[in-house]
N, C-alpha and C positions, 0 to 999 in steps of 0.2 A: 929485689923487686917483688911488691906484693904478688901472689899467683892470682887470677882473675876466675871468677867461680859460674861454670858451667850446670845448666840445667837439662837434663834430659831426658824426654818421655817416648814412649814406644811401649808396644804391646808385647813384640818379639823380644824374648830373652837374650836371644842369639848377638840383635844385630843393638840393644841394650847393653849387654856388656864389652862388644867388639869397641864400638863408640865410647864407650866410658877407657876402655883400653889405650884405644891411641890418643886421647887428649889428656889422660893420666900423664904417658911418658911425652906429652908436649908440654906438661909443666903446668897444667889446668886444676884447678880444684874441681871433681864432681861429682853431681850427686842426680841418682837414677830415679825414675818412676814407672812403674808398668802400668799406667792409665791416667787419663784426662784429668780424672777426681784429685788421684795422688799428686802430682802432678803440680795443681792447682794451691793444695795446701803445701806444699812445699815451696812454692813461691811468696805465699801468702804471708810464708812462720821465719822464712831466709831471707838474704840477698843477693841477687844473682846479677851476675854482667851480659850472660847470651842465653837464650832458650833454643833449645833443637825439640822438637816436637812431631812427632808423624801425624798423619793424617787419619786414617783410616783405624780408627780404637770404639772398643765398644762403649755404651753410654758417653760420655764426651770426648768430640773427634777432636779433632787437630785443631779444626777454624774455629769452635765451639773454645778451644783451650787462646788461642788467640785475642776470640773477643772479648773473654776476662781477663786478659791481661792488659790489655788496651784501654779498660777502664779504669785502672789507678796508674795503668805505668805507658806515657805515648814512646816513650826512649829506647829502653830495650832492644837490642838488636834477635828478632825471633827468622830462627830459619826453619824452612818446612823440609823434613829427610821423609821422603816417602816411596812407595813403588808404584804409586799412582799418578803418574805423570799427565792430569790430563787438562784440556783447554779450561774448566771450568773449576778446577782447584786453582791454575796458576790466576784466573782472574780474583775468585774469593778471597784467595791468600794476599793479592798484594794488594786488593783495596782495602782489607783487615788491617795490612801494615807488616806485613811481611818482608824481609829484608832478602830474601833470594831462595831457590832450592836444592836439594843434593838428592838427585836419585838413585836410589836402590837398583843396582850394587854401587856402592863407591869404593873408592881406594882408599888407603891411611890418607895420602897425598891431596884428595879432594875433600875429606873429612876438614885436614889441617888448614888448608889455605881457604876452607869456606871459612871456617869459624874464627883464623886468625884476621881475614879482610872486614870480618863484618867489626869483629873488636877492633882493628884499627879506626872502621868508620867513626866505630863510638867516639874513641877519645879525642879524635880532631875534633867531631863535633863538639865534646865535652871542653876542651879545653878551648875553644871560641865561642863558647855561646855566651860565656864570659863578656865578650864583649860588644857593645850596644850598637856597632857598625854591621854586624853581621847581625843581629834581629828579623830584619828584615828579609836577609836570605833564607834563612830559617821556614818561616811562611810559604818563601816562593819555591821552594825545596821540594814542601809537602806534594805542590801540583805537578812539579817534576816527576818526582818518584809513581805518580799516579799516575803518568800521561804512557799507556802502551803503545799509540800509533807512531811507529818508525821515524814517517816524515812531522807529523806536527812536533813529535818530540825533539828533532833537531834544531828545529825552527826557534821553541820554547828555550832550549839552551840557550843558543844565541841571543836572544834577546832576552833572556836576564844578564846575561854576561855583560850585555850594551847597557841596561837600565840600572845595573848594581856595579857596576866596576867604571859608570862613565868614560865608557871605551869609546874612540873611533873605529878601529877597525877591530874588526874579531871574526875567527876562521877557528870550525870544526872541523877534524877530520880525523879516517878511520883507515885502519893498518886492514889491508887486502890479506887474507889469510891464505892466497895461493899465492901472488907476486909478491907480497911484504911492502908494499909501495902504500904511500898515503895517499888515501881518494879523500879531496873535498865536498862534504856533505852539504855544509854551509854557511854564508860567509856574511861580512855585514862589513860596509864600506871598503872593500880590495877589491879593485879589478879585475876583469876576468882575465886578463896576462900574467897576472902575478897569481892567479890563482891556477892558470896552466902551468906557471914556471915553480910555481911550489911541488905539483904534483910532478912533474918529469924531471929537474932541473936540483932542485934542495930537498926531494923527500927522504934520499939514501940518507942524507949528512942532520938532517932533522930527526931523523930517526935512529938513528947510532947516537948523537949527542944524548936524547930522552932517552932510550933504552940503556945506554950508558950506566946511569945513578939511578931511574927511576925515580926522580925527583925533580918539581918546578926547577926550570930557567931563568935565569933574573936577566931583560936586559936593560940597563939604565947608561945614563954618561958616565964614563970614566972606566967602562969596566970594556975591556978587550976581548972582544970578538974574533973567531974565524971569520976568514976573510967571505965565505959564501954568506955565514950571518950578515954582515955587514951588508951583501949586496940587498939583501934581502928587508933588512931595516931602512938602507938608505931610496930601496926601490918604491916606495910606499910613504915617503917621508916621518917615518914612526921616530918617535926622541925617545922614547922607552917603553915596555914589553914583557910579557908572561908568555913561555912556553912552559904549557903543564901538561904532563900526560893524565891519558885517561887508564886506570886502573884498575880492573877486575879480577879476583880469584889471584892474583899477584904474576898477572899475564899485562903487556900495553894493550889495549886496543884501538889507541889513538892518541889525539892531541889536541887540546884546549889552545889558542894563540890567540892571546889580546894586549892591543895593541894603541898608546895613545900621541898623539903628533904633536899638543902642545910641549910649550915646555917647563908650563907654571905649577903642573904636577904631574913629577913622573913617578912611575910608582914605586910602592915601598914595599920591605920584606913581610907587615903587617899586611896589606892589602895581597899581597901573595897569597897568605893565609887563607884570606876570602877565598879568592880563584882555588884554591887546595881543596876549599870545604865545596865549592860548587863543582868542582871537577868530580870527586867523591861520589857526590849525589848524583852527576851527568852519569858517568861512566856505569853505576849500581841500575843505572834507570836504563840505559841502553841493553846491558843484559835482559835486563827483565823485557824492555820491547822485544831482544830476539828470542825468548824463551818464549813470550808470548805467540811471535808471529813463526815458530817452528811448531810450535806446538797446533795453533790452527791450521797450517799448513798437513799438519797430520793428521787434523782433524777432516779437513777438506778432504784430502787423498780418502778417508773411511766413505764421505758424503760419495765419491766419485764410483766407489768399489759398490755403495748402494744401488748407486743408478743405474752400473752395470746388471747388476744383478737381474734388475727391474728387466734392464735392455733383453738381457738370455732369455727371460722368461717369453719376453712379447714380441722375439728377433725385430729389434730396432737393432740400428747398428751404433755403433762407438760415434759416429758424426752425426748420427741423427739428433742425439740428447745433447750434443755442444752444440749443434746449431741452436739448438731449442733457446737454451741459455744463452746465446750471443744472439738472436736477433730478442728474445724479452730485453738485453742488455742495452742495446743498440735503442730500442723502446724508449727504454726509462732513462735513459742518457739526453735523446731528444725531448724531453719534458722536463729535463733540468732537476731531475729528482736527487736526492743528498747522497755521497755515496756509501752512505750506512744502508738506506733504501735500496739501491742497485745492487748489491750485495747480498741484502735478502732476497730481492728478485730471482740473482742468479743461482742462491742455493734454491731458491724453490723449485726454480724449472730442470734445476737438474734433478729434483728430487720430486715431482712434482706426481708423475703415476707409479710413484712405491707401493701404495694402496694394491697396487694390481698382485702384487705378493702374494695375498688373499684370496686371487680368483685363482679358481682351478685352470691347468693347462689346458683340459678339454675345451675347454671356453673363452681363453686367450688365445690360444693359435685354432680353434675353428675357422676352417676355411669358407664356410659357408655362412646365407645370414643367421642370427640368434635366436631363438625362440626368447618371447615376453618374459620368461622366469629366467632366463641365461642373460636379457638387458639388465634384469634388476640387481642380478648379481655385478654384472657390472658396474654399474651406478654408485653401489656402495663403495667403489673405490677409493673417490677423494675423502669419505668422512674415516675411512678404515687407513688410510696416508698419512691425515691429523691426527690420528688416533696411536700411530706408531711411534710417530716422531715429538708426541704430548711429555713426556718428560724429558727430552733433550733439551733443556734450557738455554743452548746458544743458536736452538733453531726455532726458540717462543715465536718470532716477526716472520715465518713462514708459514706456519700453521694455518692460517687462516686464506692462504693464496696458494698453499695445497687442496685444501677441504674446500673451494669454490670455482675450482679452475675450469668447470666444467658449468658453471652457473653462465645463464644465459641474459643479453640483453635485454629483451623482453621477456623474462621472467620464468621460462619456459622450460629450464634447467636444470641442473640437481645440485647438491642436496636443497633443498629450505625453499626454491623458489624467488631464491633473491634477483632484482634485476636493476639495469641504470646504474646508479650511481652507490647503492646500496650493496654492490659487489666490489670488495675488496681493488683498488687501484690496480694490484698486484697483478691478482686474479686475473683480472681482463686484458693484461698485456700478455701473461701467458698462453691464454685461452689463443689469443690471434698467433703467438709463435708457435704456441701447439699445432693448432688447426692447420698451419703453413706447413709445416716439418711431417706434419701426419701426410698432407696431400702430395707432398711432394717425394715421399717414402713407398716402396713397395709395401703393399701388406699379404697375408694371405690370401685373404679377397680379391685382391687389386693390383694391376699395375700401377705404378706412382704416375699422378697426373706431369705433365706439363709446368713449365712456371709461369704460362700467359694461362692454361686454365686452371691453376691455383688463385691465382688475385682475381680474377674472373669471379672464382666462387667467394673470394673474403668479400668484392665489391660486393655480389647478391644477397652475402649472408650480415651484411651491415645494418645495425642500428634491429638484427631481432638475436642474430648468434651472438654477435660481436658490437661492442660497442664503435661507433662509425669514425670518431676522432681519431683512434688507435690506428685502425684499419687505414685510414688516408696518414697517418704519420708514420706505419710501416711498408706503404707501397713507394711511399718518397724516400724513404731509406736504402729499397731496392735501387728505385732509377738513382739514387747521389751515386750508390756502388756500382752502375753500370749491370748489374745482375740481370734487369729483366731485358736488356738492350742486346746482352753478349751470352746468355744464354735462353733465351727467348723459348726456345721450343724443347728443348733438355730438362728431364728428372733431375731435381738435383743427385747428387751425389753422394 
């Protein structure tokens, strides 16, 4: 068997030669690079099966070495090995066309089974693209592999699995990594009986069969089933059937199951192929959604450790700045806003007086009122907030509902004077959860008012603080929750 020819670049010598080591004795042809440049011409002058690339090299990075590659070669399986594991590599890299990542440290063990899954992917696809039934998966593959959100992404499976394998029924589902049990994510023409009895009833015997061989199920006429199979085909009326697993890093993570009831075409071990090649791509894309959404998840956890920061500085407490963020949420929820929008909202308001960073403690916990040159230091908050968080690029749609959160209705406000409808959406739903959470908060100055004379003061500060639609769709928020009825005359909390 031919050996299959690995490329690999990295700046580190160390972790250059260790990588060129264990896919040496895994039977690899390869060949090294210490930069982007080198790199580049070595792919240009050879032929290569896989790229391993890092990220972080001087003059041309990683993504930089990707998006040359991208332009003569779409195939290529390129994995990114870096020690920079963070939200805005993992997006670059995989809408570049990046096939997954290996971080720094890895083991031989994760070396071998990255680089051997992605060459597996290759040659299934290689050897079906071949033929002109699968064209069109091909296509729909691409927006698979591009689609990070969790849920649309399942959805997205499913209904190509329906639109390309003219399936009636079809069910995804994913192996619980504490219980081992398959939870159905989602499903297309099964019942919801059959889809409780999948998961409690046939997930043991469905999952020891798949994990078995780790390879497609055929089930057609004539071919003899356990007897739980059986219940399971006959419960659903299906005349024939694909159970495919889903495969990552040469781990299951699940099972593809599709399913058709006629009986004028059941399907063949060619159209398995199919399902093989989109299982492939389902299961490489679901990694990538959970890489993606751990990786924001630790990005978020960084956003939270900010706002504490913010909180020590100007003793708010840990519930003051969640509430902040859950009633702006509660806000934008009730205006029907997208939940990409609600999402900025809610980093905002969590992150919303970072700026305050910048003010001296004498001037942030002064107990007394401020002197004119102590407000203006103040003021400069929101623009010095936008001004922090200016190159974090997955907090661009914040910027602007940090830097005006304190911009006033009637125009009266900081920074810029903006007012109405000329302040930011965001902004003004802030501005009313701030003002709520501030009045209802101890300060140094202050005991925390009331919650009847909190909304008290948003009704009188309506339409010149606060813009007055917000303000009547946050005081109806309180009464839906019972808030101002069952703590009426109590601080919050």
């Amino acid at each position: 068997m031919q050996k299959e020819n690995v490329l690999i670049i990295d700046d580190e010598e160390f972790i250059l030669q260790l990588s060129r080591d264990i896919l040496i004795k895994s039977q690899y042809n390869v060949k090294t690079a210490s930069n982007g440049n080198e790199g580049i011409k070595l792919f240009e002058s050879d032929k290569f099966d896989l790229i391993l690339t890092d990220i972080k090299m001087p003059n041309i990075n990683g993504l930089d070495v990707i998006r040359r590659v991208r332009v003569t070669n779409k195939e290529i399986p390129i994995i990114v090995i870096t020690g920079h594991g963070t939200l805005d590599i993992a997006i670059d890299s995989l809408r570049l066309g990046a096939q997954g990542f290996i971080l720094k440290p890895f083991t031989p063990a994760e070396l071998r089974n990255g680089v051997a899954e992605a060459m597996e992917k290759t040659r299934l696809l290689s050897e079906n693209i071949r033929m002109r039934a699968l064209m069109p998966l091909f296509e729909v593959s691409k927006e698979i592999i591009g689609e990070v959100d969790p849920r649309k992404l399942l959805k997205l499976i499913v209904d190509t699995a329906v639109k390309e394998t003219r399936a009636d029924k079809v069910c995804l589902a994913l192996i619980d990594e504490v219980t081992g049990k398959l939870n159905v994510k989602e499903f297309y023409g099964l019942s919801s009986d059959f889809v409780r009895d999948l998961e409690n009833v046939f997930s043991e015997n469905i999952t020891r069969l798949i994990c078995k061989d780790k390879k497609p199920f055929l089930v057609t006429p004539g071919v003899k089933l356990p007897r739980k199979f059986e219940k399971i085909k006959n419960a659903q009326g299906i005349y024939s059937g694909v159970y495919v697993p889903l495969t990552t890093r040469g781990n299951i993570i699940g099972i593809l199951y599709i399913g058709r009831t006629g009986s004028e075409h059941p399907f063949t071990t060619s159209e398995v192929e199919l399902v093989s090649v989109l299982s492939g791509q389902a299961a490489a894309a679901i990694e990538n959604a959970r890489l993606y959404e751990k990786l924001e998840q630790s990005y978020l956890s960084t956003i939270v450790t900010l706002s504490y920061i913010v909180e020590s500085k100007d003793l708010y407490t840990d519930k003051h700045m969640k509430d902040i963020a859950e009633y702006s949420v509660e806000i934008a929820k009730k205006l029907g806003l997208s939940d990409n929008d609600i999402e900025n909202i809610r980093k905002a308001a969590l992150l919303h007086d970072i700026g305050k960073l910048c003010v001296p403690d004498h001037i942030l916990m002064k107990p007394g009122k401020l002197s004119e040159e102590e407000m203006e230091v103040i003021k400069k908050h929101p623009s010095n907030g936008a001004k922090i968080i200016e190159s974090v690029e997955p907090l661009k749609h914040t910027r602007e509902i940090i830097k005006y959160h304190q911009a006033w209705f009637d125009g009266s406000g900081y920074p810029d004077g903006l007012r109405g409808e000329e302040i930011p959406l965001g902004a003004r739903i802030v501005a009313v959860a701030d003002a709520f959470g501030a009045m209802t908060t101890d300060r140094p100055y202050r005991k925390a008012l009331t919650m009847e004379q909190a909304v008290k003061e948003l009704k009188k500060d309506a339409g010149t603080q606060f813009d007055p639609h917000l303000v009547e769709i946050f005081i109806s928020i309180l009464e839906e929750k019972g808030i101002l009825d069952e703590r009426l005359k109590h601080p919050l909390d």
